[in-house]
Structure formats: C-alpha cells, structure tokens
N, C-alpha and C positions, 0 to 999 in steps of 0.2 A: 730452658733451652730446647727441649724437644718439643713442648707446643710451640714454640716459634717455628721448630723445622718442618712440625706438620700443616702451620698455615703458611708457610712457604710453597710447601708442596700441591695445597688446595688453589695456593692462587695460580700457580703454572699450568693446574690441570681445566682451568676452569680462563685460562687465558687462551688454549685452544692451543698453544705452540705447536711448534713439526716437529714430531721426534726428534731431527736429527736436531734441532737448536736446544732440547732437553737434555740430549744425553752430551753435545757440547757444553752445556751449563756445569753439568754432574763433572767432568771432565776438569773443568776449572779449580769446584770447590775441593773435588779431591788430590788436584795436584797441593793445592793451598794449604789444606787439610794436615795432606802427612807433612809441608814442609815446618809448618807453626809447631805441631806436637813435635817433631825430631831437632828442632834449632832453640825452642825454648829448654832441653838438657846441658845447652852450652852457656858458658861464660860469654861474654862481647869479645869480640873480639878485630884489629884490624886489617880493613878491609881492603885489597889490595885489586887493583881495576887496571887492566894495560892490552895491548895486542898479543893475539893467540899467535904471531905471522912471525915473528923476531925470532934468528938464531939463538943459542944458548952461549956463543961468543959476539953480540951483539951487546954494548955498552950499559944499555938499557936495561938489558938483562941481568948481565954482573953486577948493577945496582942494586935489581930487586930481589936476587940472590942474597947480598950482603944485608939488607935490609933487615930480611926474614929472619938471616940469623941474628942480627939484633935483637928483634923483637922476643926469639923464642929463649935466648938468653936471659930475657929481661919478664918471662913468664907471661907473655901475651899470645895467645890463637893467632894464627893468620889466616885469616880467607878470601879465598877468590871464588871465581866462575869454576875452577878444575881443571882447566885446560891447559896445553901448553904454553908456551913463547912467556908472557911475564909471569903468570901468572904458574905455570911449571917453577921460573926461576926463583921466586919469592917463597914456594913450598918447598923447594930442593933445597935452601938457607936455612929456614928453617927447621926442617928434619935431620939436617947434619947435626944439629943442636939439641936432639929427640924433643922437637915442641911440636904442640898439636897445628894440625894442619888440616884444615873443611875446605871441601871441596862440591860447591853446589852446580852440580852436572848441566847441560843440555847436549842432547842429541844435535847436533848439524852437519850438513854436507858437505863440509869443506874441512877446518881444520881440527874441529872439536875432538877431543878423546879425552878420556880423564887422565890426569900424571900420576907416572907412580912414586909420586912424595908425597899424596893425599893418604893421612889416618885415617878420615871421618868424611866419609861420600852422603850427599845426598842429590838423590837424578830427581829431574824434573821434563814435562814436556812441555811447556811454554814459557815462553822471555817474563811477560810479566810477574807471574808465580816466582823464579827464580829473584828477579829484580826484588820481589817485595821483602823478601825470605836475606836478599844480602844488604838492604836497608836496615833490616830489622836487629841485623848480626851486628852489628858494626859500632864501635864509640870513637874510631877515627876511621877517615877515608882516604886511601892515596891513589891518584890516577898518574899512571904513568902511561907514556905516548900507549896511541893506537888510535885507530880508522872509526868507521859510523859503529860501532858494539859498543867502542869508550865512549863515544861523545852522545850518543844515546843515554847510558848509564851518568857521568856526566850532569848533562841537561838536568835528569829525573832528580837526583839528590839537589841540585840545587833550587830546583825549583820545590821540591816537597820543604827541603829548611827555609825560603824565603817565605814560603806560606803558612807556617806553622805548624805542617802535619808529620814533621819529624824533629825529635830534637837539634839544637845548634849543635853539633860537635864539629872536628877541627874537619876542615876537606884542603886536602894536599896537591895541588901540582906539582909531578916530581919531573923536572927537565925542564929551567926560562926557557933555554931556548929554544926549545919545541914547542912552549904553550904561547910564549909572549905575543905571538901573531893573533891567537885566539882572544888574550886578554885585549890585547891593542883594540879589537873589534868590537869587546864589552864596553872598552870607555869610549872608543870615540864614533858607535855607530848608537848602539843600545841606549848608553848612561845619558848621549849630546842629543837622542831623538827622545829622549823621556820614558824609553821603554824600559827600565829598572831604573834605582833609586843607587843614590850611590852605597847605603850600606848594603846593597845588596856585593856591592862588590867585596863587602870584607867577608861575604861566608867561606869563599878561599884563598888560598893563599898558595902562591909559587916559589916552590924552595930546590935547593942545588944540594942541602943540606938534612943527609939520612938523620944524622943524631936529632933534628928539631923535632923529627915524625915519633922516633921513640920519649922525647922528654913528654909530648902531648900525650901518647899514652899512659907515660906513667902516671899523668898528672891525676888521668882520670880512674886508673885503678882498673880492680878485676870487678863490676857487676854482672851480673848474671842477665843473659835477655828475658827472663820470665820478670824479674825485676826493675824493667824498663818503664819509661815515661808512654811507650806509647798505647798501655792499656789504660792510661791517665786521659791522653790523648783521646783515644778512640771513646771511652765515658764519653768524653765532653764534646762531641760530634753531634 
C-alpha cells in the first residue's frame, strides 16, 4: 500500500498538475479516508434518505419518526445525511428507543445542521464522499419524499445496483403517492424507450407499509460494513 501511494505521488508530480488541483485531490482522498476508517466500526445499518424542508408535524415526518423507532426496537442503526426534516424525524424515533443513530454531516447554506438525536457524527466536505460512505452503510434503503438531494441520492443507488457495483439489497419508496408519478415515468418513458430493462424496475419497490421496511431488515441481520461484499467487489474491478 505505500508503494502504491508513492507511485501515486510520483505520477502527479511528474504530470506537472496546479497546485491548487493537487491539493483539491488531497482534499477528496482525505475526506474519503477518514469516512471508510470511521463507518467500517459500524454494523449496516438502514439507511433512511428524505427532505431536510419538512416540518416535524408534517405526515412524512411522523412516518419516519415511527419508523426509526421500529427499527431501533428491532436492533438496527439508522442512518441518514444528519440533517433535519426526515431525516431528524427517523433519528428522533429512534433515539426514544436508545438505538444507535449516524449521522454523516455536510455543511450547506440553506437548511443543513446536524440533529440533536444523532449518537455517532461523521462531517464531510463533499456530496460525493458522504454519498459513497452512506452507500457503503446501508443493507436497506428508504427514500422518503424530497426535492433534487433525494432524487440525486436516488438515481446513484439505482443505478450503482443495476450495474453491479453495489450489492442488490431492498430500496424502498416510502409514500405511492408521492412517488407513483416518478414510477409512472420509469415505465412508460424509460422502460417503452428501451432506456432500462424492465428488471431494472424491480431494484425497488413502493410501499405505504412501515412493518415491510423492518421485516427486510430483519431478514438480512446485523453484518458488519467491514464485512461487506464490496471489498469482494472492489478485488474484482
């Protein structure tokens, strides 16, 4: 490993780069860095993706509220981005229950701050690092409503499991009827133009119903992320 870092280091210096794109590199690997060493001392845990913009008496909310304390009843992590709006509500559930609660930070200028029902913080300074770090976390996915942050986050899990660079595990729409417009778009824009297949459609699933998200969890148990497929993965790259 460390002669790899040092012909890393010879080829950057010897590609002539600008400082500042060197020390934006350094920048990446160390956000990445500390997020892999600090997220491989956890169990998997689920992963819970919605708008930071929702009230606390906002329906959506009291869902992912309820949720959380399922889950942490039933001995599962809950994790989100840290933030408020679902992602508060799903840790606040939780923590009524004293279950662990990770909370992987970003800094933004608008609604970001971390909640205080996160046990286990980890801050980051860019989308991707955090994105890869709450991939990595996760043996189920629930995406409850939210704007371009969800449907970004989203997108990337679906498309890393339909290409094989992350394990199949369960990915959840939690609300038909807020997603069904999206779906309707997968089959009759995407599926009828030949731009996905249709098992791509079955990577998730739209449910109304909390108890299906915890039975998928239990199914799959408490593995550890250091004990995940995708250092299996990454080998066979």
């Amino acid at each position: 490993m460390e002669d790899k870092f040092k012909q890393w280091v010879e080829k950057q210096l010897e590609a002539e780069l600008p400082a500042a794109d060197v020390e934006r590199a350094m920048d990446y690997a160390d956000d990445l860095l500390h997020g892999l060493k600090t997220i491989r001392t956890y169990t998997q845990g689920v992963v819970i993706y919605g708008s930071a913009r929702v009230k606390p008496n906002d329906k959506y909310a009291e869902k992912a509220r309820e949720l959380g304390g399922m889950l942490a009843r039933n001995g599962h992590t809950v994790i989100t981005g840290g933030g408020p709006g679902i992602m508060e509500a799903a840790h606040h559930g939780a923590f009524e229950y004293g279950g662990r609660t990770v909370g992987l930070n970003i800094e933004l200028p608008h609604e970001q701050h971390i909640n205080p029902y996160v046990t286990d913080q980890l801050e980051f300074k860019y989308f991707f690092a955090r994105k890869v770090m709450l991939s990595m976390s996760g043996k189920v996915y629930v995406f409850f409503p939210g704007g371009f942050g969800t449907l970004d986050e989203l997108s990337e899990v679906l498309v890393l499991i339909q290409e094989g660079k992350m394990p199949k595990m369960p990915v959840f729409l939690f609300g038909k009827s807020y997603w069904r417009g999206l779906d309707k778009f997968f089959r009759a824009r995407l599926y009828k133009d030949k731009m996905i297949m249709a098992s791509d459609l079955r990577i998730y699933k739209m449910t109304d119903d909390l108890k299906e998200i915890v039975t998928a969890a239990n199914k799959i148990g408490y593995p550890k992320i250091g004990e995940n497929i995708y250092d299996v993965l990454t080998s066979a790259a």
